[in-house]
N, C-alpha and C positions, 0 to 999 in steps of 0.2 A: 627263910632266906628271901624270899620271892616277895616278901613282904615288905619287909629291911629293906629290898632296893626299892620298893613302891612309893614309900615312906619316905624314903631321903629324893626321890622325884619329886615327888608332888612338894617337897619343901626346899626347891630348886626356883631360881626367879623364873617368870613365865618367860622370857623369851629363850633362855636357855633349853627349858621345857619342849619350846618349838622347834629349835635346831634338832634339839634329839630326835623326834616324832619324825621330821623332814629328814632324817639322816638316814632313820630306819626305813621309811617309805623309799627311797633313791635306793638302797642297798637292795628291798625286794623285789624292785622295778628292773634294777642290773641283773637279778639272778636268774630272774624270770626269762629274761632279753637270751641270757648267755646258756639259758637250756632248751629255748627254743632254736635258737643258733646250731646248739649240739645233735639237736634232734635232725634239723635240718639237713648238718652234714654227713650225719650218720647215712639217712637215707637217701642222698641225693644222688639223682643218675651218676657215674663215673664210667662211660664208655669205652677210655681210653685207661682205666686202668693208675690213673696218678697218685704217684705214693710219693713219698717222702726218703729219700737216698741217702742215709749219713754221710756215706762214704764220699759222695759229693757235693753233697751242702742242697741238691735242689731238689723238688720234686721231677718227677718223671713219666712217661706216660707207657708205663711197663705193659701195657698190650702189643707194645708193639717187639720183637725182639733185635733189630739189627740197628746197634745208638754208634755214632760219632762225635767227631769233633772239626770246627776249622780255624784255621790260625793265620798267623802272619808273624813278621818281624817285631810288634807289640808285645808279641809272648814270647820275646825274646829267643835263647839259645834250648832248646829240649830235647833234654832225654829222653829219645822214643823208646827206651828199652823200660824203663820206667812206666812207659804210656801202655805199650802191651802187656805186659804183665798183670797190670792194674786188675783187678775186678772189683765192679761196684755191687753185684749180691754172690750166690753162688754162680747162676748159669750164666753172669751179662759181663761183659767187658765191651771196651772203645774198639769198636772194629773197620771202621773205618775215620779217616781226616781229609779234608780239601783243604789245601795251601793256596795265602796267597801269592801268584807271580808276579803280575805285572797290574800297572795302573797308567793310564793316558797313555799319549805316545811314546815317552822314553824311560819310563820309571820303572825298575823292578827290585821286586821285595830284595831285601839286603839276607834273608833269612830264607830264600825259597832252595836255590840248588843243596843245603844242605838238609832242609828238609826232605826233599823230595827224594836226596838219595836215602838218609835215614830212616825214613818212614816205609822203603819199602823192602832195607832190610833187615829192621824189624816186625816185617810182619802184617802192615798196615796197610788197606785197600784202600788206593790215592787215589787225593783230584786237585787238580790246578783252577783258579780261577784270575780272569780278568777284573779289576778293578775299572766301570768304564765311568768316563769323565764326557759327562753329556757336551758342555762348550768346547769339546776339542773333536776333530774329525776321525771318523770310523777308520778308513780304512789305515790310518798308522797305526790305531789304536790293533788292530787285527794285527799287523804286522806287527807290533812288539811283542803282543804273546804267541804267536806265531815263530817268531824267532828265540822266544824264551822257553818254548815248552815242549820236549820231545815226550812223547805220550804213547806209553807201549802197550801192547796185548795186554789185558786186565786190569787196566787202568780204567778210573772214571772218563767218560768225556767230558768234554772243555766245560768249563763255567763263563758268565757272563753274570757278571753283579751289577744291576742298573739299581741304585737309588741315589741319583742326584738329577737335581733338574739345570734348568739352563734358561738361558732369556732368549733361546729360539721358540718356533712355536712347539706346541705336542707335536703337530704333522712330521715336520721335520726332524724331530727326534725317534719320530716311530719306525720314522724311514732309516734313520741313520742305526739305531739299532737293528735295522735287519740287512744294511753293508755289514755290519761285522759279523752278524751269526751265519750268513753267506758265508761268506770269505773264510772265517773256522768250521766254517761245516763240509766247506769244497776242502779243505786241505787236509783234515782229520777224516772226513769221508763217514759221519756219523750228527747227529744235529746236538746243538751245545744246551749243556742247561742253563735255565735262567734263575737266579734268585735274586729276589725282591720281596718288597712290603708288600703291606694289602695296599697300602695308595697308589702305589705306582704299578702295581700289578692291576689294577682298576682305570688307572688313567691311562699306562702305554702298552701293555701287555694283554690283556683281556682283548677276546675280540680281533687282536691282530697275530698274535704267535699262541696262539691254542695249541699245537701241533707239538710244540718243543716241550719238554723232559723240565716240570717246575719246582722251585726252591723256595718256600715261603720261609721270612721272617716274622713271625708274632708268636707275641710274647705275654698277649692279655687273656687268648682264648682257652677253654681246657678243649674244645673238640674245633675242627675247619670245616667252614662251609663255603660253597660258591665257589670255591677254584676248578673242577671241573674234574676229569679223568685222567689227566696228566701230569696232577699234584703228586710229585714222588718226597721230597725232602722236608720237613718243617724245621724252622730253627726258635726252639720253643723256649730256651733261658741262657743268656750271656753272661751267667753269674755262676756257672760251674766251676769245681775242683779240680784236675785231672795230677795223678802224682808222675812227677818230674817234667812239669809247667808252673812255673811262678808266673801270683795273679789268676785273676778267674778267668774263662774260655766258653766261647760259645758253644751252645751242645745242640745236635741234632739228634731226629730219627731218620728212617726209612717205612714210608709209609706201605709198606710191603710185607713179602716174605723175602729168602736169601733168594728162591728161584727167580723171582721180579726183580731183585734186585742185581742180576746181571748180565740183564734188558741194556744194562744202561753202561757195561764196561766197554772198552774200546774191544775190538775182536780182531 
């Protein structure tokens, strides 16, 4: 047999001859690639435990055990009975979500008071956050979720989502985000958490609010460095499943245990 095909080779025109020989060398060269690849990730540090979730479509960083979600009027109307229920292996469900409330001065979610009643009774340890809009002034921006967010015993504290910029300078921005986390912190009487990117956690956060309860968004890294002692939340993939939410949802952890993690509810 091995002969027969050698045979009808070598009586092949020569350039054909050479696509073959080039076909086979690329194909060993692929295989080669795709089992050192394999080996690679076979052994590769995994500190944080990341698996691969059917049930949600994303990987996960299963060292850790207390996962969420947050949402908005984007994700339209939800079934929170649906959302608790859920579990994504045996021991894990959504056990907590932060909604959002309000954004700039006068806007608030079309989607927040009925979340916020559903979510808590069904079961769900809430949090509310501010949407803040860097070119508009702080202190209405305080007072609209201020006036939006009655926040009771066992409740998350307030959120603050800074990622937009503005044509002021940083200074002034750094300043005007600490009128607002003043103003929600004298009225809730506990300090707000912040979530943000690495860039703007880098440009207006670092250095200046060390001190407050932080919320990353990244989505590139498998482990976080540089945020410091105050990193509680990571928001590590926006492409999750959750049943009874049409549409994918951003998914948190709690960079924690459950005992740290209620450091952080309102008392």
């Amino acid at each position: 047999m091995i002969q027969l095909l050698l045979k009808r080779y070598f009586a092949l025109p020569r350039n054909i001859k050479i696509a073959i020989l080039l076909t086979g060398f690329l194909s060993i060269i692929s295989l080669i690639i795709w089992g050192i690849y394999a080996i690679v990730m076979l052994f590769r540090p995994n500190p944080n435990g990341w698996e691969k979730v059917s049930k949600v479509g994303i990987s996960m960083p299963l060292r850790y055990e207390v996962h969420g979600i947050d949402v908005s009027h984007h994700n339209g109307e939800i079934n929170w009975r649906k959302v608790e229920k859920m579990r994504f292996d045996d021991n894990r469900k959504i056990e907590f979500a932060f909604l959002k409330a309000t954004e700039g001065i006068t806007h608030a979610d079309r989607q927040f008071d009925r979340n916020w009643e559903h979510a808590r009774k069904f079961g769900m340890r809430r949090g509310a956050y501010h949407f803040y809009i860097a070119w508009r002034e702080p202190v209405g921006q305080a007072r609209n979720f201020i006036n939006s967010v009655k926040l009771e015993k066992g409740d998350f504290a307030p959120v603050l989502d800074i990622e937009q910029n503005s044509l002021k300078s940083d200074e002034q921005i750094i300043r005007e985000i600490g009128v607002w986390l003043t103003m929600v912190e004298n009225h809730y009487g506990t300090k707000p958490i912040i979530y943000t990117n690495p860039n703007f956690y880098k440009k207006f956060i670092k250095g200046n609010y060390d001190d407050y309860p932080l919320w990353i968004a990244d989505y590139s890294n498998e482990s976080l460095k540089g945020y410091g002692s105050n990193l509680w939340f990571w928001q590590h993939n926006k492409n999750g499943w959750v049943e009874g939410i049409k549409g994918t949802v951003d998914f948190n952890v709690f960079l924690g245990n459950k005992a740290e993690l209620s450091n952080l509810y309102i008392k």
